[in-house]
Backbone bond lengths (Angstrom), bond angles and torsions (degrees), N, CA, C in turn:
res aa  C-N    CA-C-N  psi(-1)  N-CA   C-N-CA  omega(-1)  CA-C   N-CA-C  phi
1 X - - - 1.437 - - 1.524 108.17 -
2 X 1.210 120.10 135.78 1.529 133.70 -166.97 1.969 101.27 -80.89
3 X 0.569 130.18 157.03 1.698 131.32 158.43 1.413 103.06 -106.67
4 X 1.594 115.27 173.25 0.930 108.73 163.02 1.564 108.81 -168.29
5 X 1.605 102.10 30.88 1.417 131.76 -169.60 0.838 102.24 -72.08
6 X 1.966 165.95 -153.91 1.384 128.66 62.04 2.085 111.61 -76.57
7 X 0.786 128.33 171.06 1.483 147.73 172.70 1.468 101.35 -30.95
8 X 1.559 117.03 -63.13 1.278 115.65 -178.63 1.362 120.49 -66.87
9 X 1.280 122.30 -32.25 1.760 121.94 170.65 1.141 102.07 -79.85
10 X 1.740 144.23 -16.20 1.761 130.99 156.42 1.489 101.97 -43.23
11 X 1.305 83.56 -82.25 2.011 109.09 175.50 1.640 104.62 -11.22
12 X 1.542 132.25 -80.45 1.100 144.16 -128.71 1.606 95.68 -88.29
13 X 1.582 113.33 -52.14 1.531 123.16 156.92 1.277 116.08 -53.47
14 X 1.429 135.56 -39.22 1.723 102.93 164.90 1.189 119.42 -81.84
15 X 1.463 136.42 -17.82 1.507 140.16 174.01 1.439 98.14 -48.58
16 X 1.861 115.48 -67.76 1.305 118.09 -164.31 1.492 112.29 -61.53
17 X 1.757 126.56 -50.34 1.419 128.01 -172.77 1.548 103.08 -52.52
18 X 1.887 124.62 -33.24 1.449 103.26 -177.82 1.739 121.15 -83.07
19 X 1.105 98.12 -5.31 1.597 110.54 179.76 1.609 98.80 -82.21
20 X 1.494 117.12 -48.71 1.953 115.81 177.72 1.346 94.35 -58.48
21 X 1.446 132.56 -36.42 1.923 124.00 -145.25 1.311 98.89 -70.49
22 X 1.849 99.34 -46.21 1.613 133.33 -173.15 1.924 103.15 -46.24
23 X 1.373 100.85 -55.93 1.410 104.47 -172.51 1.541 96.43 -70.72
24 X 1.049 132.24 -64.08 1.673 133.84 -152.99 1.883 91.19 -56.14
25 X 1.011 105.91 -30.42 1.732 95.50 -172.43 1.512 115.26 -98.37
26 X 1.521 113.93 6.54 1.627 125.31 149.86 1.088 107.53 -89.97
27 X 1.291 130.65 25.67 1.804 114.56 -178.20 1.727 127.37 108.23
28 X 1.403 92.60 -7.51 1.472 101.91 -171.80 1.570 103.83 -80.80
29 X 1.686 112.08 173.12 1.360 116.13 -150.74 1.806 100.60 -80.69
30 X 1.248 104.21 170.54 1.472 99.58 -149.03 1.711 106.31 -96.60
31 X 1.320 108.27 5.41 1.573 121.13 164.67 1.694 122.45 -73.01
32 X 1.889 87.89 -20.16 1.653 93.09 -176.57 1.772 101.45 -90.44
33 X 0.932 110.34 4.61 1.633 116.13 163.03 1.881 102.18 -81.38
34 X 0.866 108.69 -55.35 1.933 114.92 173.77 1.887 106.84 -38.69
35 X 1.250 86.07 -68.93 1.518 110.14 174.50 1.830 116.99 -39.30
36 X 1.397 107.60 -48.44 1.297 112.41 -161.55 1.951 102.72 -88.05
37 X 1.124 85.95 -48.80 1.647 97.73 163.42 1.593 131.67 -50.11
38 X 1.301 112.95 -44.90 1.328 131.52 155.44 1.678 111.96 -35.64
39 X 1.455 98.49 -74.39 1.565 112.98 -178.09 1.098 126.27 -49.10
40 X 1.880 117.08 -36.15 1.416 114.25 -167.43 1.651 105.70 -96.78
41 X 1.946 114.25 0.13 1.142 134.22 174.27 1.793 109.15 -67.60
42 X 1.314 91.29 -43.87 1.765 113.39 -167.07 1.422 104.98 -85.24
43 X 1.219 122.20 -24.70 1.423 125.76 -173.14 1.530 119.79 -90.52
44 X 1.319 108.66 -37.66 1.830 137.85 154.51 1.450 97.85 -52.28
45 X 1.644 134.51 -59.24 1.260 118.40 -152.84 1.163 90.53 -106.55
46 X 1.341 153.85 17.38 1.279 133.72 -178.05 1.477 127.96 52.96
47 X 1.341 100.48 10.31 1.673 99.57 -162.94 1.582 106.26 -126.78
48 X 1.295 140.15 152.20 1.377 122.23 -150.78 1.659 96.53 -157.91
49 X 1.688 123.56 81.63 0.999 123.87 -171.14 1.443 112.24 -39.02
50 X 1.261 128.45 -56.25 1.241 136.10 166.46 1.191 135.90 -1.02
51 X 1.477 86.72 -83.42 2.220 116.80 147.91 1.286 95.46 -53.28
52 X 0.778 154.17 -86.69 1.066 140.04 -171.18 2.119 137.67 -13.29
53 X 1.283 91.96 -64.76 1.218 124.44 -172.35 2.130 93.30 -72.10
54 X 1.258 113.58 -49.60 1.003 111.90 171.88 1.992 140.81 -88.80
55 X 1.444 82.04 17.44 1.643 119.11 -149.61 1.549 117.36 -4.44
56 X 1.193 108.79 96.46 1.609 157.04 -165.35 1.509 116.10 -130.56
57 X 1.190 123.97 97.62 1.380 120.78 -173.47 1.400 120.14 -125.24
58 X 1.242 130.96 139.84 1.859 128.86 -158.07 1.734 88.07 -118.44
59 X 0.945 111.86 21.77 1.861 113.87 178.87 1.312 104.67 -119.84
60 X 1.542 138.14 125.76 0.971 122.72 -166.75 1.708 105.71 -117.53
């Protein structure tokens, strides 16, 4: 499997997905569960369908 993370966009995506997870599980809307899950998916695998699909890569 290719990455196409660098370290600092892992980093910045799991900081932010636990702060969305944090909110969605005080009450927040239930898409920011999608959202937070996504991120800490992409940040674990290094791999970022997204980037991907648009092939854009922060890994050099």
């Amino acid at each position: 499997m290719l990455c196409n993370l660098a370290l600092w966009d892992r980093a910045l995506r799991f900081i932010l997905s636990v702060f969305i997870l944090a909110y969605a599980v005080a009450g927040g809307p239930f898409w920011f569960y999608v959202i937070g899950i996504y991120g800490l998916t992409t940040a674990g695998f290094g791999l970022c369908p997204i980037y991907s699909y648009f092939r854009f890569r922060t890994l050099s």
